[in-house]
N, C-alpha and C positions, 0 to 999 in steps of 0.2 A: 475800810478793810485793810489789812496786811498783806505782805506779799509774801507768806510763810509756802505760801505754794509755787512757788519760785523754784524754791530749795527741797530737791527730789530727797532727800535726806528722812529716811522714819515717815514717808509719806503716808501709808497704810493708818500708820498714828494720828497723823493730822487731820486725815478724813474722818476717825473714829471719832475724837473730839469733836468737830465740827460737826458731826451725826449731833452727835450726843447737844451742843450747843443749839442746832434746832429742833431738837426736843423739847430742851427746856423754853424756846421760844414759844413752843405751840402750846406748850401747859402753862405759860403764864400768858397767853392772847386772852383768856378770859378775865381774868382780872385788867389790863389794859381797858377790855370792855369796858366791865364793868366803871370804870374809873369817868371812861370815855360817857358813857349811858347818864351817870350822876350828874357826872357837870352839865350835860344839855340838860336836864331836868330842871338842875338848879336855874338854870340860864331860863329855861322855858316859865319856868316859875315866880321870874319879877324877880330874881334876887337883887340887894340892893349892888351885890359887887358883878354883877353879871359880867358889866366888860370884862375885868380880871380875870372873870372866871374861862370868857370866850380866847382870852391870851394864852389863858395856863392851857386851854384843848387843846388849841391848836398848837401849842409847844409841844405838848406829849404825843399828838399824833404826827408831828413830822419826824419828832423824834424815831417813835416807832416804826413809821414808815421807809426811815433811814435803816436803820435798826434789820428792818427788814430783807429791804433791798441790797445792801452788804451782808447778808447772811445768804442771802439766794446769787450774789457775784462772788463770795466767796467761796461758796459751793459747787459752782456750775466751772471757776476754776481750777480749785482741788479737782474735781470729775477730770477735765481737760489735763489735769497735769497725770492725774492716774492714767490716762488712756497714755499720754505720751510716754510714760514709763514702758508700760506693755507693750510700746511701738518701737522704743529703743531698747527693748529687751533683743525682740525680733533682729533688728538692726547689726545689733551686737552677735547676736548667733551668726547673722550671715557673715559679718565682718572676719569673725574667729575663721570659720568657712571659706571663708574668701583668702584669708592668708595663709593656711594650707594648701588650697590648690594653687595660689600660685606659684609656693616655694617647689611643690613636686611640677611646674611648666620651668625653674629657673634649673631642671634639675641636668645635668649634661649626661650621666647615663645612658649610651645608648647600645647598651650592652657589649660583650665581648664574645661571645661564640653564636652560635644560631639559635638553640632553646634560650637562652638568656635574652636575648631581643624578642625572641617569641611571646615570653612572657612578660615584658615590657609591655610590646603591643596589647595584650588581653587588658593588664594594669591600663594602659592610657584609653579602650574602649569604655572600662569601667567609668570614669573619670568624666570621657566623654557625657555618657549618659546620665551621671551624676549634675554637672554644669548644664546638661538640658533640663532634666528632672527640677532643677532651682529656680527654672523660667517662673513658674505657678509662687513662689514665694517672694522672687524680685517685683513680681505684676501687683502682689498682696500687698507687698510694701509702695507701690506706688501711690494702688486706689486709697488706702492709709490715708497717705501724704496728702492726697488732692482733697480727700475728706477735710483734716484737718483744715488747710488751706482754704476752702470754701464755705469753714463755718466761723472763721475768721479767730481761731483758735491763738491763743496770745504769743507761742513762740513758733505759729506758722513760718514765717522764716528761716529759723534753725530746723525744722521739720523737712521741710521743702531739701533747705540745703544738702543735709544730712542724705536723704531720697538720693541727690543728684548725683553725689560723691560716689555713693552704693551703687547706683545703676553703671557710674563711668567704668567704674573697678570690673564691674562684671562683663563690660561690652568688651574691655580691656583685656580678658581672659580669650576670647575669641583667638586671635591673631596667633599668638604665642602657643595655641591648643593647637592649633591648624599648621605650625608650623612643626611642633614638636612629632606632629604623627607623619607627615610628610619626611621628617628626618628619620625615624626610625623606620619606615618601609625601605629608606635609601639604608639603613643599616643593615637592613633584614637580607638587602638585596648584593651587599656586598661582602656579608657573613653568607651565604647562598654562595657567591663567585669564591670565597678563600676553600669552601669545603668543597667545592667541586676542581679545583685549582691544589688544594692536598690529596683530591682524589686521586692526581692526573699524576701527583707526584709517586705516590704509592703505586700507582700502577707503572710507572718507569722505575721504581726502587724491586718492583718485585722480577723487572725481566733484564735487570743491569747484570746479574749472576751467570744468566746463559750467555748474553753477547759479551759476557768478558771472561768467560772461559779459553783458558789457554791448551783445551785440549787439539790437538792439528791430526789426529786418528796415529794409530801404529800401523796402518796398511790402505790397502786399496778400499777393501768392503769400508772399514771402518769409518775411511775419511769419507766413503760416500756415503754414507750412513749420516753422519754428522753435516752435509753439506744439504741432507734431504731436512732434518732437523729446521737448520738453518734459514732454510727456503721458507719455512712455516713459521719461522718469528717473524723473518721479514715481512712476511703477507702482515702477521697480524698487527707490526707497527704501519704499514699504510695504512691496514684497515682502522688504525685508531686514530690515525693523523685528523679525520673530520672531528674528533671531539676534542683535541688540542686546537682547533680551530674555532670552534663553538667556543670554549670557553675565552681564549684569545679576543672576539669579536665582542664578545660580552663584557671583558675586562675593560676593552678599547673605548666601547662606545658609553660605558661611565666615567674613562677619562676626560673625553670630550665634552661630556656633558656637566662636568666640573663638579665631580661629588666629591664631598670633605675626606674622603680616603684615599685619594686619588696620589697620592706620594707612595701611599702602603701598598696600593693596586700596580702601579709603576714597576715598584721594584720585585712582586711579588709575582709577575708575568714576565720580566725577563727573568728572572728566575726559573720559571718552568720552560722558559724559551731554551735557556742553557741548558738542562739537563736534559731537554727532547732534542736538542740536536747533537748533544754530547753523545747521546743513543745511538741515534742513526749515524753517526760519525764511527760508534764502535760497530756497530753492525754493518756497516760498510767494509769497516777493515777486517772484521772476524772475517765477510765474504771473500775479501780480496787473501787474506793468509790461507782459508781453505781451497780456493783456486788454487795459490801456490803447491797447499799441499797436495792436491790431488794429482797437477801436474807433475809432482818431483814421486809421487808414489806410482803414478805411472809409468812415469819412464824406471822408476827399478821395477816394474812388475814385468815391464815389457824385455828388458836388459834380463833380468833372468828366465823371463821363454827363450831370450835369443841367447844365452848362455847354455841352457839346458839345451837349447837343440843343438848347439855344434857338440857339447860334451857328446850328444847323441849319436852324433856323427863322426867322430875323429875317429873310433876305430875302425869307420870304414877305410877312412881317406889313410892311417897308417897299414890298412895290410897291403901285404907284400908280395902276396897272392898275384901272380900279372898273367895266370891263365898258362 
């Protein structure tokens, strides 16, 4: 027999031949007979060459019997090499398979705003489900392989090996999956902290206008008017101090807990630190100018009662009238 089935090359072809070659085997087994039937006869019949005759049978029938048995080892081959073609088809599909996903786990991506990591996350669920969903064709390709192996299939070895390589690759996706979704929830959660942290900023850029108003009133109503105003920003910057708190707390305790943003989270919390206290610092002094102001509008409110009432009174105190 030849080792043409060796070589996966045009195999379809070499089975087709090889069909076709015990074809012609089995249509020529009768005449073989035939051939086989004559000579015992002759033998059976006293011929005078009978031994020669018993030589030449049994030449042809080991012949044939060779003949044979390389046509059914060279068949049951071919068969074995066809089936491992269709095994490393599979093989190869999962392999293509397998190096896509793991170029999208090598991928650093972890988005840049909040919908953008959002839809990261959906993308690496899919993926998930996908690398489970592949369990049922890693398992396909095992039972394969041990098949192969337990029928003592001739490049069982490279079978086996091939299996092993495949299954390591895929155990190998595990870790790097597990990590990547761990990392984008830590993304998800510190895109979460910047938009709640520009929240806080927006909400101190919208009330920077009133406490830094350089209005001090033109009178007494006025500046109390302004000082009533006043009184109600400040309420409403204590009242919002707990959620410059909350997000502070929340900034803090992923510094601590060492997440790869933790330099951007740093600078981007004292930053709001600065501008909340740069607040309350002007809102302090807006209170402490409008004090001033109220005090100096005072004392002229009260300076001209006391003006007006002597103007009120001098011409008593000038007449001249002594009764």
């Amino acid at each position: 027999t030849d080792d043409s089935y060796l070589d996966p090359t045009n195999l379809n072809g070499k089975v087709q031949k090889h069909q076709n070659f015990e074809q012609e085997l089995n249509a020529n087994k009768s005449r073989i007979d035939e051939v086989l039937e004559s000579g015992i006869e002759l033998k059976e019949s006293g011929h005078v060459q009978s031994e020669r005759i018993q030589l030449k049978l049994d030449e042809i029938n080991d012949l044939w019997q060779d003949l044979i048995k390389s046509a059914e080892k060279k068949g049951m081959r071919l068969a074995e090499a066809s089936q491992q073609q269709q095994y490393n088809r599979g093989n190869e599909d999962l392999e293509l398979w397998l190096s896509e996903v793991e170029g999208q786990l090598l991928s650093e991506d972890y988005g840049k705003d909040l919908t953008s990591v959002q839809n990261l996350q959906k993308k690496h669920a899919l993926l998930e489900a996908d690398v489970g969903a592949h369990q049922d064709r890693i398992d396909g390709i095992r039972i394969s392989s041990e098949q192969f192996v337990n029928a003592g299939h001739f490049d069982a070895e490279n079978i086996k090996t091939k299996y092993d390589a495949l299954d390591g690759r895929y155990g190998n996706l595990m870790k790097p999956m597990s990590n990547r979704k761990v990392r984008l929830m830590d993304s998800l959660a510190v895109q979460q902290l910047f938009r709640d942290v520009e929240d806080e900023e927006a909400w101190i850029r919208e009330k920077e206008p009133i406490i830094n108003s350089t209005n001090r009133g033109r009178d007494l109503i006025g500046v109390q008017n302004l000082i009533k105003k006043h009184q109600a920003s400040m309420s409403e910057i204590n009242n919002h101090e707990p959620r410059i708190d909350a997000v502070s707390r929340t900034a803090q305790n992923m510094v601590e807990d060492g997440h790869f943003a933790l330099d951007d989270i740093k600078n981007r919390l004292s930053t709001l630190h600065d501008h909340w206290n740069q607040l309350k610092e002007k809102a302090n002094q807006r209170k402490q100018d409008l004090d001033d102001s109220l005090q100096a509008h005072q004392y002229f409110a009260d300076a001209s009662e006391a003006e007006s009432w002597m103007k009120e009174k001098e011409p008593l105190a000038g007449n001249a009238d002594y009764g």
